[in-house]
C-alpha positions as CSV (number, residue, x, y, z in Angstrom):
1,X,-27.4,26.7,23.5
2,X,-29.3,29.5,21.4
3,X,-26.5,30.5,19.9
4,X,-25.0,27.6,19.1
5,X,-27.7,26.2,17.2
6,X,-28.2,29.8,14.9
7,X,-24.1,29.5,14.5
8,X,-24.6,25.8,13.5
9,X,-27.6,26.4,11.6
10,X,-26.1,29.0,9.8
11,X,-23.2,26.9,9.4
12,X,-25.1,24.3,7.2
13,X,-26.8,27.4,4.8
14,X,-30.1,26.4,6.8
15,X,-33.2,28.5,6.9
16,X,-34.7,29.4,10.3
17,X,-37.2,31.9,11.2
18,X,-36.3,31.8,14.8
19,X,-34.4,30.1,17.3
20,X,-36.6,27.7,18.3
21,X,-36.4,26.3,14.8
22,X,-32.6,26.6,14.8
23,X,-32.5,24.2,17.7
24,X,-34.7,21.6,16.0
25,X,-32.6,22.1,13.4
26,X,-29.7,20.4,14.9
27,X,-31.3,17.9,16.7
28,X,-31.8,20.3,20.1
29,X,-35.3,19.2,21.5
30,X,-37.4,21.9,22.7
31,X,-40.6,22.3,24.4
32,X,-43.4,24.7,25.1
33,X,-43.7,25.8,28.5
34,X,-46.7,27.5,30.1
35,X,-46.6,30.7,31.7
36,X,-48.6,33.1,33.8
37,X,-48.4,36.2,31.3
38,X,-48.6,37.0,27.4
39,X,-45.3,36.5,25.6
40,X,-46.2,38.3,21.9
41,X,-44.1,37.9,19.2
42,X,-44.3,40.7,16.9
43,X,-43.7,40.1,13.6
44,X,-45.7,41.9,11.1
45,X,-47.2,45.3,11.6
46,X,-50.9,43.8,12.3
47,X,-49.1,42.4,15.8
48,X,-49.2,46.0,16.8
49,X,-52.9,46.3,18.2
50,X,-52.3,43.5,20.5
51,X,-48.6,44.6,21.7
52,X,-50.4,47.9,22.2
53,X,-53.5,46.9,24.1
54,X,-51.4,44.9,26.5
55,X,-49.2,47.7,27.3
56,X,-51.9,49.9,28.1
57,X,-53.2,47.3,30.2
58,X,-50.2,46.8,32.5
């Protein structure tokens, strides 16, 4: 499904910054969905600290 909505997306010149927003994009709903553990995103340098703290931690 990911990669149909980036290849659809991309398709129609659309901007997404991930693929969640390539999937609402097309119409694909989406939802959040709770989970036991951290799932970081890093996408600027300042994510770093966090990525690295957890690491350390595990």
């Amino acid at each position: 499904m990911i990669r149909q909505a980036i290849a659809a997306a991309r398709q129609q010149n659309l901007v997404f910054t991930d693929d969640t927003a390539a999937c609402e994009m097309i119409g694909q709903p989406v939802r959040l969905v709770p989970g036991a553990t951290p799932n970081p995103k890093v996408t600027v340098p300042g994510d770093l600290p966090l990525i690295e703290a957890l690491l350390k931690a595990s």
